[in-house]
C-alpha positions as CSV (number, residue, x, y, z in Angstrom):
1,X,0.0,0.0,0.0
2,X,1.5,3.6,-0.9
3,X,2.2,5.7,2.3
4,X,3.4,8.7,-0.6
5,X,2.3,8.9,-3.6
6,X,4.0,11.7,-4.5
7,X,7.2,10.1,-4.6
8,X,5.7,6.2,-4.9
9,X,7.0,5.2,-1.1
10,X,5.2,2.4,0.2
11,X,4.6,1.3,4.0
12,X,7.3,-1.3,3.9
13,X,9.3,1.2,2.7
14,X,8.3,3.4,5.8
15,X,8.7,0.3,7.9
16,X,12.4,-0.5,6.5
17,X,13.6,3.2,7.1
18,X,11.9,3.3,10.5
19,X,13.9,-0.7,11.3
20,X,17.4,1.5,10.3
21,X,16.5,4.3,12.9
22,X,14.5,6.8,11.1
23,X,12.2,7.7,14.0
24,X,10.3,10.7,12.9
25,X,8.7,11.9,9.9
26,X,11.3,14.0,9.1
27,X,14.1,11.4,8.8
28,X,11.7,9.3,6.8
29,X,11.4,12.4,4.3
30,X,15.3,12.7,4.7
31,X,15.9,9.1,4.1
32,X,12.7,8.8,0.8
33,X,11.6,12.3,0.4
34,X,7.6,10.9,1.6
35,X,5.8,13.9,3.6
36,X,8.4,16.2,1.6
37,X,5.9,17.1,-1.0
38,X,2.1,18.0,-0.5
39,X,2.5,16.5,3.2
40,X,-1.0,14.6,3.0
41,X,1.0,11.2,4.3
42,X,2.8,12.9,7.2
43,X,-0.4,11.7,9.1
44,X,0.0,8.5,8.0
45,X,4.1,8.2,8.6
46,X,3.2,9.6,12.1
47,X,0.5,6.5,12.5
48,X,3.1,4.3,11.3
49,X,5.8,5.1,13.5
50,X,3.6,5.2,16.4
51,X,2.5,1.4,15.6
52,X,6.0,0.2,16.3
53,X,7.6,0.0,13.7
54,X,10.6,2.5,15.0
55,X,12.9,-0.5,16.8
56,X,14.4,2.4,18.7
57,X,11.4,4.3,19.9
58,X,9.9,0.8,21.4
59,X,13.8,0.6,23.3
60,X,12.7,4.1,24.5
61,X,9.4,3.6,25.2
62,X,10.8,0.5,27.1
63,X,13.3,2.9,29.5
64,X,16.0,1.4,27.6
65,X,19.1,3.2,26.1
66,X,18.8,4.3,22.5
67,X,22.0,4.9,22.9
68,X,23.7,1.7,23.7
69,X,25.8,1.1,20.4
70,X,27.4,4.1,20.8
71,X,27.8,3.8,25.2
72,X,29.5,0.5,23.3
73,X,31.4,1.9,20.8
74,X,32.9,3.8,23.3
């Protein structure tokens, strides 16, 4: 199902960027340009990271670190 159709992004899409850290709308528009354009799927992006599908927001949501593979890298 398109998410964008101004730029042809589909929720899986959203999903993937959102699985590689993207957690707001605006790093999903950096990372696929979606909400970038007439902004009538920002709602939806929004909908869609609230369901989950940000691995790092559930971390956060969880009191975890979001910041662990950094504290690690460190």
């Amino acid at each position: 199902m398109f998410v964008c159709s101004c730029f042809g992004v589909t929720e899986q899409q959203v999903k993937k960027h959102a699985a590689d850290g993207a957690c707001t709308p605006r790093q999903i528009a950096s990372a696929c340009k979606a909400g970038t354009d007439c902004g009538s799927c920002v709602r939806r992006i929004q909908a869609i990271l609230g369901r989950g599908a940000c691995l790092r927001r559930e971390s956060a949501d969880q009191g975890e670190s979001v910041f662990s593979e950094l504290e690690e890298a460190a």
